[in-house]
PASEBA-1860 file (N, C-alpha, C; in nm, 3 decimals):
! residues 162
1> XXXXXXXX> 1.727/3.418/2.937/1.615/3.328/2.949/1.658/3.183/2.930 ~ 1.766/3.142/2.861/1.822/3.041/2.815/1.880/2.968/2.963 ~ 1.933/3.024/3.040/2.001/2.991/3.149/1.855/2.965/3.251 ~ 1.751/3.018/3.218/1.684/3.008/3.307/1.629/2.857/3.280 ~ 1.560/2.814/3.169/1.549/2.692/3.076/1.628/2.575/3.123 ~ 1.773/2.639/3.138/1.885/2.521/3.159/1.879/2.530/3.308 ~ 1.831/2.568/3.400/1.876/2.544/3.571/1.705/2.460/3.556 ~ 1.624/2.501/3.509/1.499/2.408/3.590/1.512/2.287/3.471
9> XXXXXXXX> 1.590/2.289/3.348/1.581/2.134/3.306/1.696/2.093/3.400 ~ 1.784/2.104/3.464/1.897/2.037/3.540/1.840/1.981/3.655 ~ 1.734/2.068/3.727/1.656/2.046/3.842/1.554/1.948/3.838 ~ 1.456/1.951/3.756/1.412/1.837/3.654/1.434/1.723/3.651 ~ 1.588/1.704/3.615/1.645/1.568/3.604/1.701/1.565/3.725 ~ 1.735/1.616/3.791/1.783/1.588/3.931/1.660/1.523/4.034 ~ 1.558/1.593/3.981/1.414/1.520/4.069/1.419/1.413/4.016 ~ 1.384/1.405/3.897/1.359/1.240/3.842/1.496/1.145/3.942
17> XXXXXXXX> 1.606/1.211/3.886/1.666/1.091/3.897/1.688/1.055/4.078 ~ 1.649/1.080/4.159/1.602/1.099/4.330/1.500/1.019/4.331 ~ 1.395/1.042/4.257/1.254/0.970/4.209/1.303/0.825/4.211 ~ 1.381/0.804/4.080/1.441/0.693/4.048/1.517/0.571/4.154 ~ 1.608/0.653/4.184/1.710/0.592/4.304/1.608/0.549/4.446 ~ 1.513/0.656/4.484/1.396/0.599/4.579/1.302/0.453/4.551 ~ 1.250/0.486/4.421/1.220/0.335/4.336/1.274/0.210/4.340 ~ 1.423/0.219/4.318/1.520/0.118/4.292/1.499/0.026/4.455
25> XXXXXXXX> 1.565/0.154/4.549/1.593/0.142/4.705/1.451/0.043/4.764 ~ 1.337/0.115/4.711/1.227/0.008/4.761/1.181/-0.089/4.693 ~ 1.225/-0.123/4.595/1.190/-0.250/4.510/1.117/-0.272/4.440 ~ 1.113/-0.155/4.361/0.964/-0.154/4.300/1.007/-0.198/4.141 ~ 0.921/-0.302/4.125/0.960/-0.369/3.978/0.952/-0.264/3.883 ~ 1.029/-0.264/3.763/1.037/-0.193/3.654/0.877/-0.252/3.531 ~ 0.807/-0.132/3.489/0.684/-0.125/3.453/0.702/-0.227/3.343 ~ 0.621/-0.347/3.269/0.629/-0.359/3.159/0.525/-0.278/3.075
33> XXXXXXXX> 0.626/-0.299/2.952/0.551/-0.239/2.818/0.373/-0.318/2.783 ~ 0.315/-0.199/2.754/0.182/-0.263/2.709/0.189/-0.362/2.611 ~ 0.298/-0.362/2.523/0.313/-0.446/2.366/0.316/-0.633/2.472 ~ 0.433/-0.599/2.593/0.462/-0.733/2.632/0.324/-0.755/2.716 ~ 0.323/-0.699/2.759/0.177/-0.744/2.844/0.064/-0.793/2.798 ~ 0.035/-0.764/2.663/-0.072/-0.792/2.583/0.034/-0.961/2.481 ~ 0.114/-0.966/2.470/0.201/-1.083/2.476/0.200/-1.186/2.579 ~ 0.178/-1.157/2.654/0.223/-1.216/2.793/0.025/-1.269/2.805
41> XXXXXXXX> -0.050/-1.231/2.813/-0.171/-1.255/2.806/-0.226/-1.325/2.683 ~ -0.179/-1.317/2.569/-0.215/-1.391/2.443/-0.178/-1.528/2.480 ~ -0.061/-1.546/2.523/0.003/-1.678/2.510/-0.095/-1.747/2.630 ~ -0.112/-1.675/2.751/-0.138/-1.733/2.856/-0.304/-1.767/2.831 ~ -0.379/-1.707/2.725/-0.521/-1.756/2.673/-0.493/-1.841/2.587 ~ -0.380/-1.850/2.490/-0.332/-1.931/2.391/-0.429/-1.860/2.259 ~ -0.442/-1.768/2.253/-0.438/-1.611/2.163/-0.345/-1.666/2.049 ~ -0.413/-1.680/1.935/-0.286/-1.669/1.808/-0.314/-1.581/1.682
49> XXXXXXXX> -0.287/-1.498/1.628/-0.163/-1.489/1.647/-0.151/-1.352/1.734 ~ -0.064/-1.371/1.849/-0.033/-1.198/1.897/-0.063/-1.079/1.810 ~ -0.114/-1.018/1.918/-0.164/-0.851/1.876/-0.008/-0.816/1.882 ~ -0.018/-0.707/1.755/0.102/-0.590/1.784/-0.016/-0.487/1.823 ~ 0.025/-0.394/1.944/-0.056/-0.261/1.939/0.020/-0.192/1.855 ~ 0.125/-0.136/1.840/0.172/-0.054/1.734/0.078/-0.019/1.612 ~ 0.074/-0.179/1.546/-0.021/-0.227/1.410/-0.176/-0.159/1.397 ~ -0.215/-0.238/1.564/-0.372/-0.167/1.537/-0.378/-0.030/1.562
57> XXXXXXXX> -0.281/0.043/1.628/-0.294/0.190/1.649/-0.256/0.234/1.507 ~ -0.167/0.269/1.465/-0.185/0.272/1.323/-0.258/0.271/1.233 ~ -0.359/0.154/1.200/-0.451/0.064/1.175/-0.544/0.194/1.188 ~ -0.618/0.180/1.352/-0.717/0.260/1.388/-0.657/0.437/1.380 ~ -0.551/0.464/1.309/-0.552/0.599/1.299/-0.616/0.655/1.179 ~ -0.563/0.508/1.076/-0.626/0.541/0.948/-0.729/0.545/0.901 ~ -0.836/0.414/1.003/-0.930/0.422/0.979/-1.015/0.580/1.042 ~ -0.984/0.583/1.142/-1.039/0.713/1.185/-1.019/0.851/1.133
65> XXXXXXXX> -0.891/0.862/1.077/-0.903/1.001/0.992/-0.967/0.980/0.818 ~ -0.944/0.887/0.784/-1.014/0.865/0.679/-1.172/0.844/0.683 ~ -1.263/0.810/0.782/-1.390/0.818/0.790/-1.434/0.936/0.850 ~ -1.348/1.000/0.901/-1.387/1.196/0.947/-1.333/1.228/0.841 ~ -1.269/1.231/0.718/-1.269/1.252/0.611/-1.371/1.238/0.536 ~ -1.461/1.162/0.502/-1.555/1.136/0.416/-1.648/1.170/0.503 ~ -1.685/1.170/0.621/-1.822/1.269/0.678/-1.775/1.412/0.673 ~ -1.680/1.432/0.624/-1.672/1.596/0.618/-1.691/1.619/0.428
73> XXXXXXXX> -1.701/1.508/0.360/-1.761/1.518/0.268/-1.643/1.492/0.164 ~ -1.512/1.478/0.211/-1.451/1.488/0.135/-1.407/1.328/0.029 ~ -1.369/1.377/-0.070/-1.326/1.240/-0.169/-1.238/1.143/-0.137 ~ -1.286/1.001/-0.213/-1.259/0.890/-0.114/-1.089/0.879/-0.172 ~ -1.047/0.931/-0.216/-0.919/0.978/-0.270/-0.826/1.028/-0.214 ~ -0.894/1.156/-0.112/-0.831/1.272/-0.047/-0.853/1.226/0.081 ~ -0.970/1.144/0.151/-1.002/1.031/0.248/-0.884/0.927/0.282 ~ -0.835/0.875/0.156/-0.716/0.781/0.207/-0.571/0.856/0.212
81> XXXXXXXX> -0.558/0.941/0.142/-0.448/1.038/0.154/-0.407/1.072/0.337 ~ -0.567/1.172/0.318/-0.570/1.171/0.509/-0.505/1.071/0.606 ~ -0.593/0.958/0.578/-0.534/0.834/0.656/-0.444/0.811/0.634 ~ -0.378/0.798/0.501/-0.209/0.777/0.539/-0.115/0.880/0.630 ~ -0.152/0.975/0.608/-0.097/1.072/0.675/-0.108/1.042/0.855 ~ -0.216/1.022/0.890/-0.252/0.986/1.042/-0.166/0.858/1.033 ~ -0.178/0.746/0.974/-0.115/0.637/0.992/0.032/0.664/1.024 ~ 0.107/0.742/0.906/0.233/0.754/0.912/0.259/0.854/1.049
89> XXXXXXXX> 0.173/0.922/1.103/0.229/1.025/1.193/0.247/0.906/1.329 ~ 0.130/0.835/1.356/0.134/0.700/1.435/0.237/0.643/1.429 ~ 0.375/0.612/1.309/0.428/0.525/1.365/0.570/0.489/1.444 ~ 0.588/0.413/1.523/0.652/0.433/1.655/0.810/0.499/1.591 ~ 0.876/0.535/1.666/1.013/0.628/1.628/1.102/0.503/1.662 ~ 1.204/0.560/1.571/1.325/0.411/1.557/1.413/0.458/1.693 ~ 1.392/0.407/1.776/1.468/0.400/1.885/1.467/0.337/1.953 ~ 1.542/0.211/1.994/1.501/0.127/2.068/1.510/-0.037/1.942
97> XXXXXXXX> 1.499/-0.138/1.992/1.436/-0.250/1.925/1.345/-0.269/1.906 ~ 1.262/-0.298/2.015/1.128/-0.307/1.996/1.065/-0.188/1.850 ~ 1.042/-0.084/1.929/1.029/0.018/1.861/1.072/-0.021/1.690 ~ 1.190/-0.014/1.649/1.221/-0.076/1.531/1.161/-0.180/1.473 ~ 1.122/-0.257/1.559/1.058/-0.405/1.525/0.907/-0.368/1.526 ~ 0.832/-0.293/1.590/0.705/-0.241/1.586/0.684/-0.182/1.410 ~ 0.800/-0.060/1.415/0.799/0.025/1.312/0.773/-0.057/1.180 ~ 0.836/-0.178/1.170/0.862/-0.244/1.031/0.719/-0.325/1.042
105> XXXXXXXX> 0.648/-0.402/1.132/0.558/-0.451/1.113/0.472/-0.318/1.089 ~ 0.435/-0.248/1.093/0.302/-0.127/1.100/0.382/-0.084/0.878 ~ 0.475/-0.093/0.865/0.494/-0.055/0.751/0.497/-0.174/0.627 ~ 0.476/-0.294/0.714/0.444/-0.413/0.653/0.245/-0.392/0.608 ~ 0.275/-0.395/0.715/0.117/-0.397/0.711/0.058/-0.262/0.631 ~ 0.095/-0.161/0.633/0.070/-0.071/0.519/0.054/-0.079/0.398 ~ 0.156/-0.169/0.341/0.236/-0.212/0.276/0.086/-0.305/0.177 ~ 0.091/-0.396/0.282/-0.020/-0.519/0.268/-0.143/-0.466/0.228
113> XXXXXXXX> -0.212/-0.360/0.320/-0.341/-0.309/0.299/-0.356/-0.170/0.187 ~ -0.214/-0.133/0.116/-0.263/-0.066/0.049/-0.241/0.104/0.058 ~ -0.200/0.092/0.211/-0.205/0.219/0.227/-0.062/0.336/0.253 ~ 0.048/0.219/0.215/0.168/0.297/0.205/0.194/0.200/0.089 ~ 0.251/0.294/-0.078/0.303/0.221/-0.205/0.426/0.178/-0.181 ~ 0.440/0.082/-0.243/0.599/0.003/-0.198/0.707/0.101/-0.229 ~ 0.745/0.168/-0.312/0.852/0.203/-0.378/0.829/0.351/-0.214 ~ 0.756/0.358/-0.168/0.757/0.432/0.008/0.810/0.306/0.088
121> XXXXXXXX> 0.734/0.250/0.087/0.744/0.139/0.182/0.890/0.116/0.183 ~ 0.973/0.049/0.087/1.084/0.032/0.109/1.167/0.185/0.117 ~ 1.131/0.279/0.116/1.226/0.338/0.143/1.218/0.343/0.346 ~ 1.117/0.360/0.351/1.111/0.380/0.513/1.131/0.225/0.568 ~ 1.147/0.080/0.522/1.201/-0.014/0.571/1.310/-0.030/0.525 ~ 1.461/0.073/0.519/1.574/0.073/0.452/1.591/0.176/0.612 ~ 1.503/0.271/0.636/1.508/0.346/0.720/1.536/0.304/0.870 ~ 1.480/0.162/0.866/1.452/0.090/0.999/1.569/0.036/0.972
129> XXXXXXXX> 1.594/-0.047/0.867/1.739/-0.110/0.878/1.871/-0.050/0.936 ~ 1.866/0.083/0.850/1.947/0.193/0.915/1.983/0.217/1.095 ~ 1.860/0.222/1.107/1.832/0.273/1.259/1.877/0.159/1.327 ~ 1.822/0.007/1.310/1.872/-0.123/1.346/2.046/-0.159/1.371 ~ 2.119/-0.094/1.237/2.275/-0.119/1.241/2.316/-0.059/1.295 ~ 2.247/0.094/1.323/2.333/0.231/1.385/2.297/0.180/1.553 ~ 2.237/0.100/1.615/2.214/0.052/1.738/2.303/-0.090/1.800 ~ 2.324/-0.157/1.655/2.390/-0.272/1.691/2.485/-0.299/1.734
137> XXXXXXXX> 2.585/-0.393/1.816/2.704/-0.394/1.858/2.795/-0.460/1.768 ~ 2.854/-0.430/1.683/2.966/-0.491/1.595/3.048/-0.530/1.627 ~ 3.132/-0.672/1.610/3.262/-0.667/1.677/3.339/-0.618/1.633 ~ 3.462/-0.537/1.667/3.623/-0.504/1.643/3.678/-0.559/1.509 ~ 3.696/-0.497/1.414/3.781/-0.536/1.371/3.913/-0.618/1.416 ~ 3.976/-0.724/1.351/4.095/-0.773/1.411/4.212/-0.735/1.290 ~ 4.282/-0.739/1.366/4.433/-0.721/1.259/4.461/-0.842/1.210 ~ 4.528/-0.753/1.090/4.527/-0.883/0.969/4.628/-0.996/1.014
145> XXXXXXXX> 4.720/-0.949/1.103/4.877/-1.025/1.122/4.807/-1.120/1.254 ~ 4.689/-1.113/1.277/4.642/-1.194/1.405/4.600/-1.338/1.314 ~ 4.579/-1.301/1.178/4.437/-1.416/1.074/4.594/-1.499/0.971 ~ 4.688/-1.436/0.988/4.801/-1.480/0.867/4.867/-1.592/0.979 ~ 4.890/-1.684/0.888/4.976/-1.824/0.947/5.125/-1.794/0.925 ~ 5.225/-1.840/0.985/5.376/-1.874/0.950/5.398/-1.985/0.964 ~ 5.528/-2.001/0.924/5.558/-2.144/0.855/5.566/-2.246/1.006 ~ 5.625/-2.170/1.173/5.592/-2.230/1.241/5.489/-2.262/1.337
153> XXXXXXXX> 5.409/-2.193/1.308/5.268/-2.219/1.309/5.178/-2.320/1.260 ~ 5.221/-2.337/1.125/5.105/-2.440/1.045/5.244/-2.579/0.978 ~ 5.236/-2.610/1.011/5.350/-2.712/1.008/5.267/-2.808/0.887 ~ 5.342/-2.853/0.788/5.267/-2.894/0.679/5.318/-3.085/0.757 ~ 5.216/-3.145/0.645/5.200/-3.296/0.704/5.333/-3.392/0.682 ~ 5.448/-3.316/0.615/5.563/-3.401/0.612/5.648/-3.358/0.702 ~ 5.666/-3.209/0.736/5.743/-3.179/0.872/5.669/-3.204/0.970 ~ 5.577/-3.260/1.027/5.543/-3.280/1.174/5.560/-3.432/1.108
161> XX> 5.572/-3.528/1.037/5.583/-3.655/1.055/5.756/-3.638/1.128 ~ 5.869/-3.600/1.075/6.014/-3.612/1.073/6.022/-3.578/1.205
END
C-alpha cells in the first residue's frame, strides 16, 4: 500500500510541477501574500499603523473560543484557558521569515493582552529565535593564518622610513 502512496505522491508533484512550468512560460505573476497586500493598501490609504493578519487571526481565535466558552456556560477561567489554546493553535509555523516575524508579533501581543504568561512567552520567543538562526546564512568561518600578520606584511614605522 506504501508504494501505492509513493507513485500517486510522485505523480502529484509531477502535475504540480507541469502546472508550474506552464505558469512561468505564460507570465503569470507570482500571487502576493494577503499580509503584503493588506500592507501595500495601508500605506497607499496612509493606514497607520499596519494590520498584521497573523495578530488579528489569533486575536479573533481567542476571542471566539473563549465567548463559545462562556455561552456554553463554562468559567471565565476555563473560558480563557480555551482561548489560549485556539490562539496558540492559530499561530503561524516558523518557516519562512515572514512567518517567523508574524509568529513573534502574535506572541508579543499575547504577551501584552494577557493571554500567554511571560515565563511561556519567552520560551516560545527563544523558539522563533531558534527557527530565525537555523534559516540564516552565516558566513564561513576563515582561517586563523588568513587574520595573523608577519613581519613582512606589517612593516613597523621605522623600517618603512629606511
Amino acid at each position: 500500500m506504501s508504494e501505492d502512496n509513493d507513485q500517486s505522491s510522485k505523480t502529484a508533484i509531477e502535475t504540480n510541477r507541469e502546472l508550474l512550468r506552464q505558469l512561468e512560460e505564460a507570465g503569470t505573476p507570482y500571487p502576493e501574500s494577503p499580509a503584503k497586500v493588506v500592507a501595500r493598501l495601508s500605506r497607499y490609504i496612509g493606514a497607520y499603523p499596519v494590520r498584521n493578519l497573523a495578530v488579528d487571526l489569533c486575536d479573533h481565535m481567542f476571542a471566539e473560543s473563549a465567548k463559545q466558552a462562556l455561552k456554553e456556560g463554562k468559567s471565565p477561567k476555563v473560558a480563557k484557558e480555551q482561548g489560549k489554546v485556539a490562539f496558540c493553535a492559530t499561530l503561524p509555523k516558523l518557516a519562512g521569515a515572514d512567518n517567523i516575524r508574524d509568529f513573534i508579533a502574535c506572541i508579543i501581543h499575547g504577551m501584552a493582552m494577557g493571554i500567554i504568561p511571560g515565563n511561556e512567552g519567552t520560551r516560545l520567543l527563544y523558539g522563533a529565535q531558534v527557527a530565525h538562526m537555523a534559516r540564516t546564512k552565516r558566513p564561513k568561518k576563515r582561517n586563523k593564518s588568513s587574520h595573523t600578520s608577519t613581519k613582512e606584511t606589517a612593516a613597523t614605522p621605522k623600517e618603512s622610513i629606511q
